[in-house]
mmCIF entry with sequence, helices, sheets and N, C-alpha, C, O atoms, coordinates in Angstrom:
data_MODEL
# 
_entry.id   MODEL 
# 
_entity.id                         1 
_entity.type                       polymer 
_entity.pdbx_number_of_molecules   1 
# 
_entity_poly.entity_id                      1 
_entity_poly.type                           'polypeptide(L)' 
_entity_poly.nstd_linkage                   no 
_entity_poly.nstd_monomer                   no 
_entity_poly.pdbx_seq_one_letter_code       
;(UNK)(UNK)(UNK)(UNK)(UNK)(UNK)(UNK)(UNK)(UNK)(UNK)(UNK)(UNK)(UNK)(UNK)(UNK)(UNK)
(UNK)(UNK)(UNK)(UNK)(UNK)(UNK)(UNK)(UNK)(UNK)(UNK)(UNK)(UNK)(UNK)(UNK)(UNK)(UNK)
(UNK)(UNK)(UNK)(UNK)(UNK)
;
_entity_poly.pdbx_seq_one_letter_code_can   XXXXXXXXXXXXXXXXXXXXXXXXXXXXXXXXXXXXX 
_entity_poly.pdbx_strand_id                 A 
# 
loop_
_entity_poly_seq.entity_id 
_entity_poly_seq.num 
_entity_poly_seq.mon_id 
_entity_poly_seq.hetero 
1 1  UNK n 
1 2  UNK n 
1 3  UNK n 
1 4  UNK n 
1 5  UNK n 
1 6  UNK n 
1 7  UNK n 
1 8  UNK n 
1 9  UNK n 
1 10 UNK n 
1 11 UNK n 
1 12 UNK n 
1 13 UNK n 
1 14 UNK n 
1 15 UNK n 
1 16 UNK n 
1 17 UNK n 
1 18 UNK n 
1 19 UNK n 
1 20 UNK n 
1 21 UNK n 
1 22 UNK n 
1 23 UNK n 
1 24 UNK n 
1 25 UNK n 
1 26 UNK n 
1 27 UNK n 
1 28 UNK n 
1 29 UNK n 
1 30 UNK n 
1 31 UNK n 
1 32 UNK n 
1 33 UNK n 
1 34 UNK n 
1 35 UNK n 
1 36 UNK n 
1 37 UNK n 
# 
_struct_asym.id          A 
_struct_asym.entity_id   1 
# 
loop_
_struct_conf.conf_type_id 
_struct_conf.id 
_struct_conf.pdbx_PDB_helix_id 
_struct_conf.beg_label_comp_id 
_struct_conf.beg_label_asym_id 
_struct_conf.beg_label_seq_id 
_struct_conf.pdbx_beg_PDB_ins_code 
_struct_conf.end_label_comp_id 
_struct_conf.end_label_asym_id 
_struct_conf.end_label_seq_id 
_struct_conf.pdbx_end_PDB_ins_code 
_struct_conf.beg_auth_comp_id 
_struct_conf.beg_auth_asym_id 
_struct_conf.beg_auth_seq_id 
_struct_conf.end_auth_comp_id 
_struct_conf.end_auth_asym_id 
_struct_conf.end_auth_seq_id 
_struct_conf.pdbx_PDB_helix_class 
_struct_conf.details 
_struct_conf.pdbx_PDB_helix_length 
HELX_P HELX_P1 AA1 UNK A 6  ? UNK A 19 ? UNK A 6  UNK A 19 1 ? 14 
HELX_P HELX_P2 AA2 UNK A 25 ? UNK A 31 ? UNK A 25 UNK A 31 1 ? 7  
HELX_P HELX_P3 AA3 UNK A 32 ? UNK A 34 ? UNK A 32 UNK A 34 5 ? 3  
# 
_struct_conf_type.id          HELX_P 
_struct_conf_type.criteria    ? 
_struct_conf_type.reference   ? 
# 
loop_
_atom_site.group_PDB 
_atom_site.id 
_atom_site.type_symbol 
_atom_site.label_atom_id 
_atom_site.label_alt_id 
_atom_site.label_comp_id 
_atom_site.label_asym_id 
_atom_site.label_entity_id 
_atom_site.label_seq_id 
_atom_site.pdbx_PDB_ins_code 
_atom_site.Cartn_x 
_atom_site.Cartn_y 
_atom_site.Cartn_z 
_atom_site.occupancy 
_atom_site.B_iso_or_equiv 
_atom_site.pdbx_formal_charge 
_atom_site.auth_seq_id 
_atom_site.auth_comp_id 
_atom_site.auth_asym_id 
_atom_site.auth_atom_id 
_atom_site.pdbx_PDB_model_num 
ATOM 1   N N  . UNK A 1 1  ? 6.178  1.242   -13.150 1.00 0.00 ? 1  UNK A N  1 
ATOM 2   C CA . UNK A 1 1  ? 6.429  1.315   -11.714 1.00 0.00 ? 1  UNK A CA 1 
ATOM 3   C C  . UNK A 1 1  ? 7.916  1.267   -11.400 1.00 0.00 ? 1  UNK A C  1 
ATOM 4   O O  . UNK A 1 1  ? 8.067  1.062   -10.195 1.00 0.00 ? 1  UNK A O  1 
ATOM 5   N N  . UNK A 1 2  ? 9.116  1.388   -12.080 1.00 0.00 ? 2  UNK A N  1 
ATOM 6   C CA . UNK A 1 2  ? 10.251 1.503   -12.201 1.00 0.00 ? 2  UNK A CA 1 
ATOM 7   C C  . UNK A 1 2  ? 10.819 2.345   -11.543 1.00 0.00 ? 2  UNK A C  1 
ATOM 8   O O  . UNK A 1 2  ? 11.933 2.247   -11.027 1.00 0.00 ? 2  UNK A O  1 
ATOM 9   N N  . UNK A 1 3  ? 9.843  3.538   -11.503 1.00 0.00 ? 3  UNK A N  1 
ATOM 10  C CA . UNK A 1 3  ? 10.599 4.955   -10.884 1.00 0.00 ? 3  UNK A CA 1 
ATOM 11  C C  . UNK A 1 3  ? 10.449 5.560   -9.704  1.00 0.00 ? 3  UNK A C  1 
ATOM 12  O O  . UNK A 1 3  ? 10.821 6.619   -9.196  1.00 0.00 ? 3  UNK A O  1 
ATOM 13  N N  . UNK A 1 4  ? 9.544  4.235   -9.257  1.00 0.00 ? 4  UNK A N  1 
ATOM 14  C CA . UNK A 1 4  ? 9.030  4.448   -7.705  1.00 0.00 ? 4  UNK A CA 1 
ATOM 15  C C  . UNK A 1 4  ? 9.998  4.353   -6.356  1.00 0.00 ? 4  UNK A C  1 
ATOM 16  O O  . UNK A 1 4  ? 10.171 3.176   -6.042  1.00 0.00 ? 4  UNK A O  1 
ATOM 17  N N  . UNK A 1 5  ? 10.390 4.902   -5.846  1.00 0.00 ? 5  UNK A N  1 
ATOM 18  C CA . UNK A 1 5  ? 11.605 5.053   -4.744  1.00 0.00 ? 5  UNK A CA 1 
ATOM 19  C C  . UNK A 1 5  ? 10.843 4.585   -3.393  1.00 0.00 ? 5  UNK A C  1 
ATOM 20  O O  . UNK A 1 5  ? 9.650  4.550   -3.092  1.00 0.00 ? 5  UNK A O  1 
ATOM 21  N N  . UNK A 1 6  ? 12.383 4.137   -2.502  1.00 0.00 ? 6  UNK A N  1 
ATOM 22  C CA . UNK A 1 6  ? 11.655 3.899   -1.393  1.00 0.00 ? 6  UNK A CA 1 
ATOM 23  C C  . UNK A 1 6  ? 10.454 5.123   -0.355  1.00 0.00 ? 6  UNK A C  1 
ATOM 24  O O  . UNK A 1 6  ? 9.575  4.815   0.450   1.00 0.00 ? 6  UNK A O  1 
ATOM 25  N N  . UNK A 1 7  ? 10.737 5.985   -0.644  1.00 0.00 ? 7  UNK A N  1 
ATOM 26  C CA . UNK A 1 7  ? 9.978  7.777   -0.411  1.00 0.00 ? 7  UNK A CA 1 
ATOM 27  C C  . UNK A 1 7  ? 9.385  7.982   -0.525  1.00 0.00 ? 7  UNK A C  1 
ATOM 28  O O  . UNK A 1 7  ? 8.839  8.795   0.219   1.00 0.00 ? 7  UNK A O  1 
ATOM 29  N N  . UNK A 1 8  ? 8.507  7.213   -2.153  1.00 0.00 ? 8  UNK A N  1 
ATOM 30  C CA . UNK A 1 8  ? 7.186  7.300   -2.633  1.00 0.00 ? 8  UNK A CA 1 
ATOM 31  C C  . UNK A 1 8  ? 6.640  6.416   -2.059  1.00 0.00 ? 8  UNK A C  1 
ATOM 32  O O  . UNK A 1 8  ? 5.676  6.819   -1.409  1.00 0.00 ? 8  UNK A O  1 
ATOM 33  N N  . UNK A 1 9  ? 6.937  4.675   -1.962  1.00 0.00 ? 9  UNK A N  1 
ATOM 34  C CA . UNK A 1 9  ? 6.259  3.867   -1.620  1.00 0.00 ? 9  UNK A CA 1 
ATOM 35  C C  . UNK A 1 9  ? 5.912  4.138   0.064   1.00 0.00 ? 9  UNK A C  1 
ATOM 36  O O  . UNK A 1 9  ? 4.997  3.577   0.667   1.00 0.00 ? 9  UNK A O  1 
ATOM 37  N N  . UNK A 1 10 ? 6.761  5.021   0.592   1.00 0.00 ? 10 UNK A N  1 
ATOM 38  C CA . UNK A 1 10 ? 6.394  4.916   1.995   1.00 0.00 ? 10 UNK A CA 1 
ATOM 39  C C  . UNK A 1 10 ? 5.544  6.435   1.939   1.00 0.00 ? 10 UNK A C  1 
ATOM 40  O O  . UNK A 1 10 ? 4.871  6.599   2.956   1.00 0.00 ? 10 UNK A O  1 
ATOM 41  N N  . UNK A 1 11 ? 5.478  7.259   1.214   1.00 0.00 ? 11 UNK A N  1 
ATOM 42  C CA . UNK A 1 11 ? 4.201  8.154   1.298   1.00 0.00 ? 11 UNK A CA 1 
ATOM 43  C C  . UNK A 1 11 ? 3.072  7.430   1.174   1.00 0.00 ? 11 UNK A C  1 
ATOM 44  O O  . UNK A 1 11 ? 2.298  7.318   2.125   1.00 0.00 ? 11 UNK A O  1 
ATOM 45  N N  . UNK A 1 12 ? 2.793  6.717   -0.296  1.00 0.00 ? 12 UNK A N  1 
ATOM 46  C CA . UNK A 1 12 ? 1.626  5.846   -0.476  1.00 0.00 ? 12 UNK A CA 1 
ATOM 47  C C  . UNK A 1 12 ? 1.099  5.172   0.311   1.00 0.00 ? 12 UNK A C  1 
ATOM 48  O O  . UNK A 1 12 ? -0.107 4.931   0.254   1.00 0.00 ? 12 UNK A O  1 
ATOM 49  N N  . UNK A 1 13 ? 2.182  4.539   1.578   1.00 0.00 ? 13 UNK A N  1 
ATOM 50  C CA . UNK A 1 13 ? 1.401  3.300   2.629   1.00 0.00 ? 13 UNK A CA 1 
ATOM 51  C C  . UNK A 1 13 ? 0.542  4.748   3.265   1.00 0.00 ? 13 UNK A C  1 
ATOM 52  O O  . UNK A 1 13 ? -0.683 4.865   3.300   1.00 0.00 ? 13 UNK A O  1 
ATOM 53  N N  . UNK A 1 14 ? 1.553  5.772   3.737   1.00 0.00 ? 14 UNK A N  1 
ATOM 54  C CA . UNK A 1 14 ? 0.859  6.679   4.843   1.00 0.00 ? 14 UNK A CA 1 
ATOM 55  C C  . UNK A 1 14 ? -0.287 7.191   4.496   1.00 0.00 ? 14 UNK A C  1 
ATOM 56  O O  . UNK A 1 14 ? -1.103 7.287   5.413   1.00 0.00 ? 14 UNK A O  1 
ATOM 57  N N  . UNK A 1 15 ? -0.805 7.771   2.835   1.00 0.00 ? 15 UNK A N  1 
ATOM 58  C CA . UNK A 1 15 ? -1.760 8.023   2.630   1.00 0.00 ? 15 UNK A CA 1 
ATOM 59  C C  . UNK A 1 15 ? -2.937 6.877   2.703   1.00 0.00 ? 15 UNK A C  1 
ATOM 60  O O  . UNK A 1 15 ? -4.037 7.131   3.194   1.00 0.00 ? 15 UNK A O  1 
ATOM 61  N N  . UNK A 1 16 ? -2.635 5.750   2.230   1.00 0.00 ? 16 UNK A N  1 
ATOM 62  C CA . UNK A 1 16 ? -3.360 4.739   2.307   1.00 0.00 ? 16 UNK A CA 1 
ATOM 63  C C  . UNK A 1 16 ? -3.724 4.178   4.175   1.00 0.00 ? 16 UNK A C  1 
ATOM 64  O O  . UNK A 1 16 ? -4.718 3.565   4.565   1.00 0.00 ? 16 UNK A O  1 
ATOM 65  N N  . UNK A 1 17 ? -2.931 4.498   4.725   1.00 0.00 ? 17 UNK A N  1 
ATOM 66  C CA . UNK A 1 17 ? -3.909 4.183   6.490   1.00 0.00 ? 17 UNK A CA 1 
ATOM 67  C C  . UNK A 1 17 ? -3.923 5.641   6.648   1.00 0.00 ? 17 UNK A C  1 
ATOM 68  O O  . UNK A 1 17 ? -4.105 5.777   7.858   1.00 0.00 ? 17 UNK A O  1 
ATOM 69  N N  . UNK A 1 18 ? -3.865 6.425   6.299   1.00 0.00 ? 18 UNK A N  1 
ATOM 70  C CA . UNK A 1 18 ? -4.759 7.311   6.759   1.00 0.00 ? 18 UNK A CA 1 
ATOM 71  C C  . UNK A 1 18 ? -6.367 7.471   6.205   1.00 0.00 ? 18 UNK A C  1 
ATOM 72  O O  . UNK A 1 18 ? -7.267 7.926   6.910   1.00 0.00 ? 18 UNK A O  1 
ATOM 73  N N  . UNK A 1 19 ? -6.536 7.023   4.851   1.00 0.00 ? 19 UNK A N  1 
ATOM 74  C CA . UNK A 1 19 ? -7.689 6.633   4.083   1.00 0.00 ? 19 UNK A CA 1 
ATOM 75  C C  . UNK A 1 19 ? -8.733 5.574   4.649   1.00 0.00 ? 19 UNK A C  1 
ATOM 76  O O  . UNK A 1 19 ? -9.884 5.887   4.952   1.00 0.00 ? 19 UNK A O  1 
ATOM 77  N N  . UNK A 1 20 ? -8.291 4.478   4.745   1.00 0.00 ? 20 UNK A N  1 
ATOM 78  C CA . UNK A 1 20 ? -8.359 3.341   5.196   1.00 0.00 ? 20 UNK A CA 1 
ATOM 79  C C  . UNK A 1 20 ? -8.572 3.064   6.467   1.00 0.00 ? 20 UNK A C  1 
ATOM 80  O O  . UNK A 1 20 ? -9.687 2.668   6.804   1.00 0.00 ? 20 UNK A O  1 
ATOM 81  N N  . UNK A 1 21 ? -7.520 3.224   7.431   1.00 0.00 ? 21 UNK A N  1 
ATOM 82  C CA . UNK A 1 21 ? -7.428 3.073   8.487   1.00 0.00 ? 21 UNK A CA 1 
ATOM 83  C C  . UNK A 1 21 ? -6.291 1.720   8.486   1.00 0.00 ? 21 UNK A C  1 
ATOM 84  O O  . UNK A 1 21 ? -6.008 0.883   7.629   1.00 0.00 ? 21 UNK A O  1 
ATOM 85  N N  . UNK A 1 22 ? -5.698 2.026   10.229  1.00 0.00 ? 22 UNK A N  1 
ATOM 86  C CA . UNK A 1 22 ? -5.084 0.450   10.421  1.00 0.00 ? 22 UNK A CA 1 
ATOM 87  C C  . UNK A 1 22 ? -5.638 -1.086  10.229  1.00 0.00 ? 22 UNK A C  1 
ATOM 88  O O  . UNK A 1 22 ? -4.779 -1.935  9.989   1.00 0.00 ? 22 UNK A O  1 
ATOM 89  N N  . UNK A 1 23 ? -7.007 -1.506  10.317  1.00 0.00 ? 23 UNK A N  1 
ATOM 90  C CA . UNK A 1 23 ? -7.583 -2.371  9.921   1.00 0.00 ? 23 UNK A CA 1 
ATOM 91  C C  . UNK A 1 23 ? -7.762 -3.068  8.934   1.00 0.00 ? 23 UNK A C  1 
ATOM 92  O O  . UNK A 1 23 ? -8.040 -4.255  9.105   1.00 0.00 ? 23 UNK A O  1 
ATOM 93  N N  . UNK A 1 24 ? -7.680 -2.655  7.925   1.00 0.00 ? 24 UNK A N  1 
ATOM 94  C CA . UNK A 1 24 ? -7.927 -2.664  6.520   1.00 0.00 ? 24 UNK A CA 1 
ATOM 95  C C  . UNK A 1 24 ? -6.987 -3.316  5.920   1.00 0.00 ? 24 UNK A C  1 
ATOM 96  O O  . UNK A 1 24 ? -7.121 -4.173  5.047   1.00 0.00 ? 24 UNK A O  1 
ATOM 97  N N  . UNK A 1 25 ? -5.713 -2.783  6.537   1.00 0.00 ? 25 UNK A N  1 
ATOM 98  C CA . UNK A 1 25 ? -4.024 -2.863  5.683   1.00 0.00 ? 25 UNK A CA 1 
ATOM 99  C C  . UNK A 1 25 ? -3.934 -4.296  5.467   1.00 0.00 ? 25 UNK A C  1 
ATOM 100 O O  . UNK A 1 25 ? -3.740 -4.607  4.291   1.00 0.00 ? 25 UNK A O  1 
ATOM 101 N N  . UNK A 1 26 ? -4.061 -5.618  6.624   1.00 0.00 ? 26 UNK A N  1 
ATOM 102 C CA . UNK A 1 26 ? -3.969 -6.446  6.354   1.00 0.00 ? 26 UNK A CA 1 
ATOM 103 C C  . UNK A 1 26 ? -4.862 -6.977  5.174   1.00 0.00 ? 26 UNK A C  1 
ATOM 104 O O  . UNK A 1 26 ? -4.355 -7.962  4.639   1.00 0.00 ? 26 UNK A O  1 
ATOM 105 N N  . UNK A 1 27 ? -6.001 -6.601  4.658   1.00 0.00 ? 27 UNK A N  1 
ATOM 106 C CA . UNK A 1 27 ? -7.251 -6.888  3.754   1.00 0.00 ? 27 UNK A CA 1 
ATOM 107 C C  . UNK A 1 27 ? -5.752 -6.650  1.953   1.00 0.00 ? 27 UNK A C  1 
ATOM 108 O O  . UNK A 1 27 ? -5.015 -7.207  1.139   1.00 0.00 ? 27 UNK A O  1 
ATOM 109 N N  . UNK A 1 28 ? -6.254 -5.515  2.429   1.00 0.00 ? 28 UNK A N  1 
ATOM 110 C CA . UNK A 1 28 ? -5.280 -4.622  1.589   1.00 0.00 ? 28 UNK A CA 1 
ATOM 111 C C  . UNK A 1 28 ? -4.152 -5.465  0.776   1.00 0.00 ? 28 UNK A C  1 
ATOM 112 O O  . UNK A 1 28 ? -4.125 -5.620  -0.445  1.00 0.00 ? 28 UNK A O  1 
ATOM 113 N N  . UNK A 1 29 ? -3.296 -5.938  1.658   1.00 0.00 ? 29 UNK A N  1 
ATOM 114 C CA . UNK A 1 29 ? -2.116 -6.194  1.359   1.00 0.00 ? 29 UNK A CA 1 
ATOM 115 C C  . UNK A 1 29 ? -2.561 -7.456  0.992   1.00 0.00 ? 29 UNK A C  1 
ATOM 116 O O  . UNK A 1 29 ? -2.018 -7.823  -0.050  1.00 0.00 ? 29 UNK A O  1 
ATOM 117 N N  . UNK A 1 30 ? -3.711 -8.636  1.671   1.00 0.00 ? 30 UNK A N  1 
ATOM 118 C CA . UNK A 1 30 ? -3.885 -9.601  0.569   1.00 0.00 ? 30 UNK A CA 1 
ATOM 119 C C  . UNK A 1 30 ? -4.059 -9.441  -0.877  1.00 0.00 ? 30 UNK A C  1 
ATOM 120 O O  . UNK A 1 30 ? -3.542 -10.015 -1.836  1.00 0.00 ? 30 UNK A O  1 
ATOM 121 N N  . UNK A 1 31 ? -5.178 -8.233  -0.743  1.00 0.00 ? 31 UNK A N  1 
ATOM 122 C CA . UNK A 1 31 ? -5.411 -8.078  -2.197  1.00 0.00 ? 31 UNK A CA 1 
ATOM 123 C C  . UNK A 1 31 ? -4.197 -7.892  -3.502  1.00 0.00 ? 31 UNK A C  1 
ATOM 124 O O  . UNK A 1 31 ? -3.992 -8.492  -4.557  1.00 0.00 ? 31 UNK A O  1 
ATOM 125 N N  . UNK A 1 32 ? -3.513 -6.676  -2.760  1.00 0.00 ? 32 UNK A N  1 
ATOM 126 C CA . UNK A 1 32 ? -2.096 -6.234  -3.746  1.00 0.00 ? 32 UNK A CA 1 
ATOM 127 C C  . UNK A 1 32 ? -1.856 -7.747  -3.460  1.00 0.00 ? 32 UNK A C  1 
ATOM 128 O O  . UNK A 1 32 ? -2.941 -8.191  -3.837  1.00 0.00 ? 32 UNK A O  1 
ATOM 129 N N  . UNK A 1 33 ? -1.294 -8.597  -3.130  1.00 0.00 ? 33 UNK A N  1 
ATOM 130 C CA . UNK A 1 33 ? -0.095 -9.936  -3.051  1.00 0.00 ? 33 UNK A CA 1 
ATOM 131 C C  . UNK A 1 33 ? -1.246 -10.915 -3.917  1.00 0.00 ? 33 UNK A C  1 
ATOM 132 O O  . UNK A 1 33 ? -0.772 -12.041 -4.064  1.00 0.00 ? 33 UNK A O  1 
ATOM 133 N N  . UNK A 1 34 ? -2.385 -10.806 -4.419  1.00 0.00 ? 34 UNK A N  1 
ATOM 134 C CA . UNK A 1 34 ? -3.562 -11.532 -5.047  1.00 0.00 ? 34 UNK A CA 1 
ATOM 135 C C  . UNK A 1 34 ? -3.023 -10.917 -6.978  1.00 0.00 ? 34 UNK A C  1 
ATOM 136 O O  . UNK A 1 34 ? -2.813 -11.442 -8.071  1.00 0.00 ? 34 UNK A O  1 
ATOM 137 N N  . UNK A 1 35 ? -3.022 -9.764  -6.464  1.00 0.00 ? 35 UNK A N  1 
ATOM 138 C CA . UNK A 1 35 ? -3.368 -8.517  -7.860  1.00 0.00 ? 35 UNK A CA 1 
ATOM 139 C C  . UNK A 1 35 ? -2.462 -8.812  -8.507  1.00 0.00 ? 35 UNK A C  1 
ATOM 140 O O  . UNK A 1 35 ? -2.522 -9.007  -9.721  1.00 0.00 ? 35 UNK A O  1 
ATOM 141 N N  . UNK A 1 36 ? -1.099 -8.930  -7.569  1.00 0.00 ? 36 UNK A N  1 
ATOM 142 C CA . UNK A 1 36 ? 0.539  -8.578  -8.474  1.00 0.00 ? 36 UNK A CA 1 
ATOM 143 C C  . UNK A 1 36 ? 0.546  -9.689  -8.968  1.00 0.00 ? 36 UNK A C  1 
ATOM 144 O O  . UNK A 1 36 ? 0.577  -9.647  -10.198 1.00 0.00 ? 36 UNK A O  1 
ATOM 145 N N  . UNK A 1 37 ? 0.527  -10.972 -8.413  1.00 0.00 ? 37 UNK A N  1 
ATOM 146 C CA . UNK A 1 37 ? 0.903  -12.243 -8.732  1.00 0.00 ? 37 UNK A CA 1 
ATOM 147 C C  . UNK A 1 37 ? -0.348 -12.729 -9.746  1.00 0.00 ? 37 UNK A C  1 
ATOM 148 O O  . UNK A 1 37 ? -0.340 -13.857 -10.238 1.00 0.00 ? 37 UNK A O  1 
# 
């Protein structure tokens, strides 16, 4: 995950609420902050 730019990570959020939806993100982002750590 080294080569990931700020460009990519902000495509990924956009694809991800568009998938998802706005609701979710907060779910979401517990999980990643659960996953990473």
């Amino acid at each position: 995950m080294g080569k990931f730019g700020i460009t990519e990570i902000l495509v990924i959020l956009v694809i991800v609420v568009l998938l998802f939806g706005g609701r979710k993100i907060p779910e979401l982002m517990k999980g990643l902050g659960t996953g990473i750590k």
